[in-house]
N, C-alpha and C positions, 0 to 999 in steps of 0.2 A: 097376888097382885097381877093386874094387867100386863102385857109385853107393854113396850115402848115402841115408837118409830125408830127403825134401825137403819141405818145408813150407811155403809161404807165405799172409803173412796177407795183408788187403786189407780197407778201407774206408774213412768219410768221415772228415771231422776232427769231432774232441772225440766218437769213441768208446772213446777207452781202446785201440786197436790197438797201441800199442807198448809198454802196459803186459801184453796179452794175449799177444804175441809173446815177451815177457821169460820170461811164465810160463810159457810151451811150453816153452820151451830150457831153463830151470830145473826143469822137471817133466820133460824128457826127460832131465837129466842125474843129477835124483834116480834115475831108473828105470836107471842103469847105463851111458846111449849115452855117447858122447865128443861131444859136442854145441857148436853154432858158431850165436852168435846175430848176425844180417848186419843193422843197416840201411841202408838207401839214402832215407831219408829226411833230408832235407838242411835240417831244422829242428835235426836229432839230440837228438834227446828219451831216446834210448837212453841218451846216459848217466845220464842224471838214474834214470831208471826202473832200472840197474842199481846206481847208488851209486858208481860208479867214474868214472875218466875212461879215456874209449875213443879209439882212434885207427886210421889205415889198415893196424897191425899187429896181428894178432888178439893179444889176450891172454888169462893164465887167469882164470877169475873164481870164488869161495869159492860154494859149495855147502848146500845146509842138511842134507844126510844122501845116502845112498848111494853109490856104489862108481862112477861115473863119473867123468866130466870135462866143464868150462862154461868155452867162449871167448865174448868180445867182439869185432866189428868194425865199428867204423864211421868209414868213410872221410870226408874230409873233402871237401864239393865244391872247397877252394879249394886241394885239394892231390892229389886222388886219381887223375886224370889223368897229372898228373908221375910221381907213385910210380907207375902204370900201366906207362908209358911206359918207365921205366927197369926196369923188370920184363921188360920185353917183349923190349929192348934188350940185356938183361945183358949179352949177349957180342958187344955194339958200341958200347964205351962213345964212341967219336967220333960216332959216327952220332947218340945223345942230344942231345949239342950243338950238331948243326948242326939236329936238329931242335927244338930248341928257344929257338931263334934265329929261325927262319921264322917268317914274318910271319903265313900262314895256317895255321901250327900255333896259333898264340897270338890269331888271330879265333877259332879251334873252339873251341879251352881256352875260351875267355870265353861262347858265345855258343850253340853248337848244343846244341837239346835233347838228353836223354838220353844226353849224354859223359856224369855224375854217375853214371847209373845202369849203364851198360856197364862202364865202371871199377870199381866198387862190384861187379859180379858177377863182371868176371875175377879182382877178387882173393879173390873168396870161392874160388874153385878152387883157389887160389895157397896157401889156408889152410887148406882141405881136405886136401891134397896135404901139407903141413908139417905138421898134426897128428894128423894121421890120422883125422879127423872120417870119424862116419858118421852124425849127422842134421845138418842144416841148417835153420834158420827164421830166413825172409827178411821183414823187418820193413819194409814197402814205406812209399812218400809216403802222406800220408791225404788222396786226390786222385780224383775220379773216373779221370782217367789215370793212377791206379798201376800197372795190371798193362799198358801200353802197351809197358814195355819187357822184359816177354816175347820178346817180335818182336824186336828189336835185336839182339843175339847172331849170330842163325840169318842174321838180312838183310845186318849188315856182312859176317860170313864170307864170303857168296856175292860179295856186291860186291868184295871184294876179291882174291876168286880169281876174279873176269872176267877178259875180255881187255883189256877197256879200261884197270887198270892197268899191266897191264905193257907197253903202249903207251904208258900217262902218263909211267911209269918210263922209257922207253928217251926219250923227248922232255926230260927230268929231264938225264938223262946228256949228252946235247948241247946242253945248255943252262947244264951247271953253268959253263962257261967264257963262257958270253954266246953269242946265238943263231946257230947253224951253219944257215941256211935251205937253201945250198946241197945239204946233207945230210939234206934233209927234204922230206917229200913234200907234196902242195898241201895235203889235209889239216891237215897239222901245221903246217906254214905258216900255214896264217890262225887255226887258234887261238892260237900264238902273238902273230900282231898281233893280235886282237882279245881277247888279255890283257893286251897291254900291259908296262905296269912287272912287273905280279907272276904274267907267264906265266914265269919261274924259280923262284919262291916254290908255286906250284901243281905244276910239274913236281918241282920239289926236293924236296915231302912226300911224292909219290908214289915218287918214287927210293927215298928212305929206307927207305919201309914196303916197298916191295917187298926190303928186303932181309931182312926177319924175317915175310914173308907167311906163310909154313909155319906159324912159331909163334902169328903172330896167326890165323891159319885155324883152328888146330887147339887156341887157348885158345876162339877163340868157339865152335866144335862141342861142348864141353866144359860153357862156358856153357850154350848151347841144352839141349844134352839132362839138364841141370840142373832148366831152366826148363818143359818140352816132356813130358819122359818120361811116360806114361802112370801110373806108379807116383807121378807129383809131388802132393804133396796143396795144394789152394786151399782158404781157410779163409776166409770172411767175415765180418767183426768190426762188429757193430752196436751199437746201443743202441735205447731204446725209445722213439725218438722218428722223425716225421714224415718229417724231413731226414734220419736214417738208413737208413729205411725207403726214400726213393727211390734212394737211393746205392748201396744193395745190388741192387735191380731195374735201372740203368745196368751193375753189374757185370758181373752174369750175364750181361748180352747182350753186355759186351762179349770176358769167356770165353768165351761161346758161339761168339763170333766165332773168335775162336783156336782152335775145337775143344778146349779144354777147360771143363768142369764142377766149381763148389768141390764140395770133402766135406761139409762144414758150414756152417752159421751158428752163430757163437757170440755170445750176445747178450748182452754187457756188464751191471754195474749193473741187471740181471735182476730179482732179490730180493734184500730187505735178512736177511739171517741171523738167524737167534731170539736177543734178548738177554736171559737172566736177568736182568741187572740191572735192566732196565724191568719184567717179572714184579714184582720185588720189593719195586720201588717202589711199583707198583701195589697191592698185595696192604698196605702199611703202613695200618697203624691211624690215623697221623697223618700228613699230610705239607702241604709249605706251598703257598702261591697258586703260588709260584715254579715247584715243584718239577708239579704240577699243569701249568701251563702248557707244561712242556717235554714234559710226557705226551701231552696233548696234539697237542702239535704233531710229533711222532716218530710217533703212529699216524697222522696226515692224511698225513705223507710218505709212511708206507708206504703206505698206502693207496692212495694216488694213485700209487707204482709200480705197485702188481698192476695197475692198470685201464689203463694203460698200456702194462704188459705185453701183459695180456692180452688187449688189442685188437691191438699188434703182431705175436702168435705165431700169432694165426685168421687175421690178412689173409696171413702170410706160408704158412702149411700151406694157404690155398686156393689162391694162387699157385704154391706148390713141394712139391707135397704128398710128394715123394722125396727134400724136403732136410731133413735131420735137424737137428734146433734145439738146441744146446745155452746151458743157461740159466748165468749167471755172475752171483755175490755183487756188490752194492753194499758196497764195504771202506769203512768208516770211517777212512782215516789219514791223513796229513796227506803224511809221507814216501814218495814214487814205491815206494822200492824195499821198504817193506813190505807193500805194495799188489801187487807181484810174488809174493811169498811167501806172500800170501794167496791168491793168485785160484790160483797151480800146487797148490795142494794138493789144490784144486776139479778138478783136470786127469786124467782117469783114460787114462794113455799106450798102455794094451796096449789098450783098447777102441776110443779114438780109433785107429790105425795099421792093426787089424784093418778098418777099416771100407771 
């Protein structure tokens, strides 16, 4: 099958990123794509921002016009490893059990970083593949380390198709009956004793996965070139503030590192939108202290965004003067997901994707 359009947003917390992710996928799905909104943000703020409830199985989600289609997925960190695992497994359904039994399968599940987010992007392929999605927007942690697990995909792969697994794997196998030293070389001999109780628990996870190495190889290469592709677009999601403004400077260097570059900046809470209503208030022949003071203090806000802004957009055009800035409405609602519906409409899809 073809790739899909890939999209990922990224940046600090409390910029509005997963309300600006929502509106992608919902402005991509207005404009006709079959579109798949992914987080891996293990706050999951996604659902709120959609109005639904979302789980590790992508679902459909209601549209405001056009001729496409809008999933949901958002896995859960306290579950989405399992559903991984058994995904991966499908056609060893014993092999689950014993892996999930093991002692150092259930330290990983609990403890190493970035299982959340590798799980969270093999089932986005897994959803891809079942609905025939062809854009993707991948609604990342709001974390200076969001885009860290980029890298994880491409690096398990390689590690797993070393030789040092199926080394671990063949020690696995002599070991599932209690340890056979005589049939083992000095090597494997003393990493056995100097594992101790749980050199069968290390050897035995390693058995396992080599039994679906292929598939897990060949979900992570799938991953990667998801993540990787030159075609993928990186989008960085700000506001006009301080702490946004270094979070996004931390990014870039650390896509730079990766060899890749975002397409944009999109900078949240930008401008407040023209309200007739205050016009008209204004323009009254009468009106009270009340009503007066609230006029007031709606142009100080505004005010105090443009200068805000527009002290953030100079520093960032002298820094990035090749990153294209795009500006995004201050929504007035209360409710996440009408806050969605406003910002996509602000979203011009065929221009952004040419870019």
């Amino acid at each position: 099958m073809s790739h899909p359009e890939v999209i990922v947003c990224a940046g600090g917390g409390g910029v509005g990123k997963t309300t600006v992710s929502a509106a992608f996928a919902l402005a991509l799905a207005n404009s006709g794509y079959r579109a798949l909104i992914v987080s891996i943000d293990p706050a999951r703020r996604l659902a709120d921002a959609m109005g639904v409830e979302l789980g590790t199985q992508a679902r459909a989600l209601s549209l405001d016009s056009g001729s496409g289609q809008l999933y949901g997925l958002m896995p859960n960190p306290e579950d989405a490893l399992r559903t991984f695992i058994e995904f991966l497994f499908e056609e060893e359904p014993d092999a689950v059990e014993r892996l999930l039994q093991n002692r150092l399968y259930r330290a990983l599940e609990a403890m190493v970083p970035g299982i959340h987010e590798l799980a969270a992007i093999s089932l986005t392929w897994r959803a891809i593949v079942e609905h025939d999605v062809d854009a993707v927007v991948i609604d990342t942690a709001p974390s200076r380390n969001a885009v860290d697990f980029i890298s994880y995909p491409k690096s398990l792969a390689k590690l797993l198709g070393g030789r040092a697994v199926g080394w671990l794997a063949a020690i696995g196998k002599r070991t599932k009956i209690g340890p056979q030293e005589d049939k083992m070389g000095r090597v494997e001999q003393l990493l056995v004793r100097a594992l101790g109780p749980v050199a069968s628990d290390v050897a035995g996870l390693f058995a396992e996965m080599a039994r679906v190495r292929k598939r897990f190889i060949l979900l992570n290469e799938h991953a990667s070139e998801l993540l990787l592709r030159p075609e993928t677009r990186y989008f960085l999601v700000a506001s006009p503030t301080a702490a946004a403004r270094d979070d996004v400077d931390y990014l870039i260097k650390k896509l730079g590192a990766l060899e890749m570059a975002p397409q944009a900046l999109i900078l949240n809470s930008a401008f407040v939108p023209e309200r007739d209503w205050i016009d008209v208030l204004g323009a009254a022949d009468a009106t009270t202290a009340a009503i007066d003071e609230v006029l007031a203090t709606l142009t100080h806000e505004r005010e105090a965004r443009q200068r805000a802004t527009a002290r953030i957009t100079s520093t960032f055009s002298k820094r990035y003067p090749n990153l294209p800035q795009l500006p995004m409405p201050f929504v007035e609602a209360v409710e996440p997901r009408s806050i969605v519906h406003a910002l996509a409409q602000h979203l011009d899809i065929p221009t952004l994707l040419a870019r």
